[in-house]
VEXLUMKE-252986 format. One line per 5 residues: number of its first residue (from 1); their letters; for each residue x, y, z of N, C-alpha, C. Coordinates in steps of 0.2 Angstrom, whole numbers, plus 5000, padded with zeros to 4 digits. Layout:
% VEXLUMKE-252986
NUM) a) X Y Z X Y Z X Y Z  ...
//
This chain:
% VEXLUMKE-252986
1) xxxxx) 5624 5652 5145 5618 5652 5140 5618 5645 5137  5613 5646 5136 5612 5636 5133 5609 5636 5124  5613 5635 5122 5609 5635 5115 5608 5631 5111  5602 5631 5107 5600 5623 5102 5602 5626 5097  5605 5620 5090 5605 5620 5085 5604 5613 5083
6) xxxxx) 5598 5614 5076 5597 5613 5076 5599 5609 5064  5596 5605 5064 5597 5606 5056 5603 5605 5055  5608 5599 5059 5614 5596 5058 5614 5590 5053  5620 5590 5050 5620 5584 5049 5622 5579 5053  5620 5572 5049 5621 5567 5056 5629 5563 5056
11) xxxxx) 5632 5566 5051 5641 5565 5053 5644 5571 5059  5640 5576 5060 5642 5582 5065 5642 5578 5071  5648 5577 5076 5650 5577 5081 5649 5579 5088  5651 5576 5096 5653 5583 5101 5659 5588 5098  5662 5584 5094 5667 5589 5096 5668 5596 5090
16) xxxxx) 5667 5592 5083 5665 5597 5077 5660 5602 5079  5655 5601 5086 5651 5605 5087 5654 5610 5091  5660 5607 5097 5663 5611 5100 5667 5617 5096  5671 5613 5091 5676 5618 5086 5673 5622 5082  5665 5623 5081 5663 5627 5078 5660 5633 5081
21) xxxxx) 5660 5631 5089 5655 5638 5093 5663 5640 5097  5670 5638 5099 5675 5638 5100 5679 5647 5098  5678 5648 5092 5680 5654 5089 5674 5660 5093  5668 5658 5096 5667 5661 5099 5667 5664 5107  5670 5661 5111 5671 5661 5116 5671 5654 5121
26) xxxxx) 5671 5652 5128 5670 5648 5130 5667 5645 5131  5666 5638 5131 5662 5632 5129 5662 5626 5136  5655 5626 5140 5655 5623 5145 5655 5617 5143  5651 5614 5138 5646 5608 5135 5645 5608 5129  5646 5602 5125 5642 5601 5118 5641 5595 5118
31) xxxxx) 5635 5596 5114 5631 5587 5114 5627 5587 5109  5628 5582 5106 5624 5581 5098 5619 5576 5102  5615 5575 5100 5607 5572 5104 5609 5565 5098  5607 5558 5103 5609 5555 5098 5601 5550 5099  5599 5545 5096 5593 5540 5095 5595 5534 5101
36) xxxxx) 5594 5533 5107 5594 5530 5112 5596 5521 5108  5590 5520 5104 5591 5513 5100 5598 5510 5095  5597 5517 5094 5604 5516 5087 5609 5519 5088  5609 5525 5092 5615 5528 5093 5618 5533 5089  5612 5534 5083 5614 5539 5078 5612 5545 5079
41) xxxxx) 5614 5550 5075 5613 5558 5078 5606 5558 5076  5602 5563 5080 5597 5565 5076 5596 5572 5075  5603 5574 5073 5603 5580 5069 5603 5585 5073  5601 5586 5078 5600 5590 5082 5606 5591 5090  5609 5595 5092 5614 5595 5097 5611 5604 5103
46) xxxxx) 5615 5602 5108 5616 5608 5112 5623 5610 5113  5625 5616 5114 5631 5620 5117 5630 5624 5123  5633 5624 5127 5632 5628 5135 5639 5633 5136  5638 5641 5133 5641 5644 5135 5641 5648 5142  5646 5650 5145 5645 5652 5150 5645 5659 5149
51) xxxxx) 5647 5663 5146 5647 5670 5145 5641 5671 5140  5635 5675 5142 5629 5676 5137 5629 5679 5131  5635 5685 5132 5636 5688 5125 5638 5685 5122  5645 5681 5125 5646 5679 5119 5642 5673 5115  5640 5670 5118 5633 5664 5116 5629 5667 5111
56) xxxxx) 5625 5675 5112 5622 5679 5111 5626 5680 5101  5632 5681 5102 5637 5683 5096 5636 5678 5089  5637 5671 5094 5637 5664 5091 5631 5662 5088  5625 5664 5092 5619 5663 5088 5618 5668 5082  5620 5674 5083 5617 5678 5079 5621 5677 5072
61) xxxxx) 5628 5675 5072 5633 5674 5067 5633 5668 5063  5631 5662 5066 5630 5655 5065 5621 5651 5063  5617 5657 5065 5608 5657 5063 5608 5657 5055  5606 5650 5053 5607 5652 5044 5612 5649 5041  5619 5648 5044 5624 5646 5039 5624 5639 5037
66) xxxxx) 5627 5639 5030 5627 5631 5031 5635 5627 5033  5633 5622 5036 5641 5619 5039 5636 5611 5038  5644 5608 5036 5642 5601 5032 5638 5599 5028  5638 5606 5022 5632 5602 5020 5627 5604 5020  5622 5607 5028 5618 5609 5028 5617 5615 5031
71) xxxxx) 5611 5620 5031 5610 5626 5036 5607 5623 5041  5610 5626 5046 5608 5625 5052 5605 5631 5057  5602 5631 5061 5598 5634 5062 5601 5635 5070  5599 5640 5074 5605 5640 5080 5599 5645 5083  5599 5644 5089 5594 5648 5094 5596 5646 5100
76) xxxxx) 5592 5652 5106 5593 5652 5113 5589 5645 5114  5592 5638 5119 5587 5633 5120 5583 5633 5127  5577 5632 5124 5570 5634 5129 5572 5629 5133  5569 5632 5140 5569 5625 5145 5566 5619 5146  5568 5615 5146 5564 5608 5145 5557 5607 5149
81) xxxxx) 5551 5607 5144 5544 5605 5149 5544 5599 5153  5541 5598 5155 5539 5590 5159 5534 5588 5155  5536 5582 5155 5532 5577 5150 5526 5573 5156  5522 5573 5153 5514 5571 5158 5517 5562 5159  5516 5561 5164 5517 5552 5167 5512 5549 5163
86) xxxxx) 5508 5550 5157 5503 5546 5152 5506 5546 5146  5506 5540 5144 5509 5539 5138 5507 5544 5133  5504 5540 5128 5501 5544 5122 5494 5545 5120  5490 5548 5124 5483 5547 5125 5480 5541 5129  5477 5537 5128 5473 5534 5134 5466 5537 5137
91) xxxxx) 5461 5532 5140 5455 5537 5141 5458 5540 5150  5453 5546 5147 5455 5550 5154 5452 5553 5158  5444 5551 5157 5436 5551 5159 5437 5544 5166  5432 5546 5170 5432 5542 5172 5425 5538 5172  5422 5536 5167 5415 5535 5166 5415 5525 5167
96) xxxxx) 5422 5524 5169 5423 5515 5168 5420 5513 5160  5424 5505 5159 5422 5501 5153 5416 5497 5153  5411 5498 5156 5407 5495 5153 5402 5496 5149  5399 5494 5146 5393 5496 5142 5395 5499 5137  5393 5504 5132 5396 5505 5125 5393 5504 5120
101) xxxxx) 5390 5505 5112 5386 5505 5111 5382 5509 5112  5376 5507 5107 5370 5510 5110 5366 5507 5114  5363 5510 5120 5359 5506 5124 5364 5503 5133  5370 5505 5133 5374 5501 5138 5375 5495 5137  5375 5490 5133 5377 5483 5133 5369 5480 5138
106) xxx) 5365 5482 5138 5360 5477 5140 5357 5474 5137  5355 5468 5137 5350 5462 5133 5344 5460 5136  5339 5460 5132 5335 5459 5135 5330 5452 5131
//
């Protein structure tokens, strides 16, 4: 079972994150999501339990408490979507750039 938590602070670690799902059974993975540029947490991490109950145990126990500081908020994690090969909007019409205005760009 794959779980997200979210609402960490950014001193929480892989491993603070391991020791704190650890009490609940076996621990495939933990991984604090870090800013590719700087390297710093962005508060948010995964855990990958093998056993679902007990994953199942740790969300329900862990949903809401605060640890370092902060509530954290802990849920089963959705499957990642695919992100569209388009950046951030762009036109997506095919009507070409010409003309524009009123009237198409003609002079007369």
């Amino acid at each position: 079972m794959n779980i997200y938590i979210s609402g960490l602070s950014y001193n929480v670690s892989d491993a603070d994150l391991n020791e704190l799902f650890a009490e609940y059974g076996e621990i495939s993975s933990s991984k604090i999501i870090t800013d590719r540029e700087t390297g710093r947490s962005r508060g948010f991490g995964f855990v990958e339990m093998p056993n679902d109950s007990e994953g199942q145990k740790a969300i329900d126990e862990l949903n809401g408490v605060e640890y370092d500081g902060k509530v954290i908020s802990v849920s089963v994690a959705r499957e990642r979507t695919e992100r569209s090969s388009f950046g951030g909007g762009g036109r997506r019409d095919n009507r070409g750039g010409h003309g524009g205005g009123y009237g198409g760009g003609r002079r007369y």
